[in-house]
Phi, psi and omega in degrees: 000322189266043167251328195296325217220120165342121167313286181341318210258322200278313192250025169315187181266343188265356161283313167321312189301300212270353134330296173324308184259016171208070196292324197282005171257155195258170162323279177348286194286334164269005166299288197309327195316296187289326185280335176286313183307320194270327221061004151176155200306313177308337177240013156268333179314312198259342139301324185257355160295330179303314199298331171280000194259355206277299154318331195096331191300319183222160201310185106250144189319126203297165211017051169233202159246200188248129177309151155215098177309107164259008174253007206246308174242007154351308152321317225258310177311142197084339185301135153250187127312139183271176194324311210238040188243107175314143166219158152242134148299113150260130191261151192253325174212205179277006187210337176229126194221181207229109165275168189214143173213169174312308165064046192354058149263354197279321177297348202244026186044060151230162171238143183251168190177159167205149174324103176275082150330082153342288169303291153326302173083079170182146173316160139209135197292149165003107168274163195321154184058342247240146196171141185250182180200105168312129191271159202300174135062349192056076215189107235284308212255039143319164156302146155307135119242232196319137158302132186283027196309139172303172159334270200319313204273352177278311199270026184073018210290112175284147171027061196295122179287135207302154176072000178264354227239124208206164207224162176212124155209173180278160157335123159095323170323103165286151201188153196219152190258101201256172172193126175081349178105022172220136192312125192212031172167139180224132161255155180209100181313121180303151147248164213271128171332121171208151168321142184285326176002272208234123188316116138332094180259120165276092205273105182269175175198151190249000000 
């Protein structure tokens, strides 16, 4: 099978992505996955790279823009959890943590999450200075890389109303938390318990 599909392609940056949010699949199965969806491997490469690139999860080229499916997540902005919606704390300091929530993502192993006032006990947006980073290599005392931008600020959202401002990243994504240009926290998003059975893919589509 890894004789079938272009080295270049099995080993991108955005295979590489769909590895992370797919431990229990080899390259191979999810290639074959994306190449039956697309109809070949090759035409699935430029939708789910936007998608990451969308995410934040990967760079985008200098003078270009940042994709924005606004039909894809559109929904999602503004979202918080209801009442009777499971959450996790990853606590970041004595005053602020990273709520996580299902954020009906779980077919695509991503979490939606926002900033928590500890104290407050209530969502908030990004507090001042304050900026996530995905760490290199996927590795908790990695170098930063890429920054991590909310919903809002990927689709360009003026005044983001307090406590609405909310984030996407995958299963498993190690990331570190900064204030001020100085490293004050490294996290490591779960991934979510599932049967072991048929290797999990996360299938994204545009």
């Amino acid at each position: 099978m890894s004789g079938t599909y272009p080295h270049d392609l099995l080993y991108s940056d955005w295979m590489d992505c769909l590895m992370k949010s797919n431990r229990a699949a080899t390259r191979e199965q999810l290639a074959e996955h994306y190449a039956r969806q697309y109809g070949s491997l090759e035409a699935a490469a430029e939708p789910v790279k936007k998608f990451y690139q969308m995410c934040g999860t990967l760079p985008v080229p200098e003078g270009s823009a940042r994709p924005e499916p606004e039909f894809l997540f559109g929904g999602f902005l503004g979202r918080q959890p209801s009442g009777n919606e499971d959450t996790l704390l990853l606590n970041i300091n004595d005053r602020y943590a990273l709520r996580l929530w299902k954020g009906d993502l779980e077919n695509l192993m991503l979490y939606s999450f926002s900033f928590y006032d500890r104290q407050a006990r209530k969502p908030v947006n990004a507090p001042q200075g304050y900026a996530i980073h995905i760490n290199e290599f996927n590795e908790l005392n990695a170098d930063p890389g890429v920054e991590l931008r909310s919903l809002e600020a990927s689709f360009r959202v003026q005044d983001c109303p307090a406590g609405l401002e909310s984030y996407m990243v995958q299963e498993g994504t190690c990331i570190s938390v900064w204030k001020g240009g100085e490293r004050i926290s490294n996290l490591q998003i779960p991934v979510r318990a599932r049967a072991a059975q048929q290797p999990q893919v996360a299938l994204i589509r545009f």
